[in-house]
C-alpha positions as CSV (number, residue, x, y, z in Angstrom):
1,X,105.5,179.0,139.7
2,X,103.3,179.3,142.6
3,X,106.2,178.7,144.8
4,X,108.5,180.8,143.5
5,X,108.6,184.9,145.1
6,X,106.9,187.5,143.4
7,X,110.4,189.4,143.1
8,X,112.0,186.7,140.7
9,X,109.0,186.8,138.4
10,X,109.6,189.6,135.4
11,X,106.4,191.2,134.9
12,X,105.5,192.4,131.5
13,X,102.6,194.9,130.2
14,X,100.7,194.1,127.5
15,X,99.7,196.1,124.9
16,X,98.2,194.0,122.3
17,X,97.3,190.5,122.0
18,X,96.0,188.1,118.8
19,X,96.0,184.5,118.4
20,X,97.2,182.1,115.9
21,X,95.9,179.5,113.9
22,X,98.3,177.2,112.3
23,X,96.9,174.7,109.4
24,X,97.7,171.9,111.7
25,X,95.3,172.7,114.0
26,X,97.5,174.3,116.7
27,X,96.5,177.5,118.3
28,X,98.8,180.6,119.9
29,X,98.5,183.4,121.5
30,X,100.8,186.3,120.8
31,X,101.1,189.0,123.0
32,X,102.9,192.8,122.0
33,X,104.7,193.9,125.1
34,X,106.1,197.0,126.3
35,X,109.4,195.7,127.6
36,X,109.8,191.9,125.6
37,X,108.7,193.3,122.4
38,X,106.3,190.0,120.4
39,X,106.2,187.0,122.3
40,X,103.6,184.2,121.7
41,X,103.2,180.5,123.0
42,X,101.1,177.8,122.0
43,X,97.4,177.2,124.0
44,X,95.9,173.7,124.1
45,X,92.6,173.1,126.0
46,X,94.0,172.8,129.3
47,X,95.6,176.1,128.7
48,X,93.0,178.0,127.6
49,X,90.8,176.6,130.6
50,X,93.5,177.8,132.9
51,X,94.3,181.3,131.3
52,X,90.5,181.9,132.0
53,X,90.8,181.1,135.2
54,X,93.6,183.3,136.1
55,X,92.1,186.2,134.1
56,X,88.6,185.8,135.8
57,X,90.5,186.2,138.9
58,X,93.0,189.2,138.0
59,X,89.5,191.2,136.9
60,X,88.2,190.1,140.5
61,X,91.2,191.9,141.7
62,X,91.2,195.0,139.8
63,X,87.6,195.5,140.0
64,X,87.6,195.7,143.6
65,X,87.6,198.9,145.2
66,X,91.5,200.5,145.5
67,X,91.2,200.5,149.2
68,X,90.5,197.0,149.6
69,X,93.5,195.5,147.1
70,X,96.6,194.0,148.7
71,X,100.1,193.4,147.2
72,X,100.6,191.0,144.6
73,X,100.7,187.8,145.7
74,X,101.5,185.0,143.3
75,X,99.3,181.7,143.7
């Protein structure tokens, strides 16, 4: 995804979240959206290590004062 531009990616705002345990061990995530309605994928370690990362660096972002932020850029 990191090579693809910003303008191709459809953005969606969340307005709820939960995850999901199934009795076979597996784990989701299910998000409530404004404009996809309920979506939810499966997490495995990796994933969750990852997701952490990314949201550690989107509140690095947002946190920062508004005169300092640049355009979204997607890495």
């Amino acid at each position: 995804m990191a090579t693809e531009p910003a303008k191709r990616v459809r953005m969606l705002t969340v307005i709820a979240s939960t995850t999901l345990f199934r009795p076979d061990g597996r784990a989701a995530i299910l998000l409530q959206t404004r404009q996809a309605g309920t979506i939810a994928f499966e997490v495995n370690q990796g994933a969750i290590d990852a997701l952490r990362r990314h949201l550690a660096r989107a509140e690095q972002f947002l946190r920062q004062p508004r005169t300092k932020k640049r355009r979204l850029i997607v890495h």
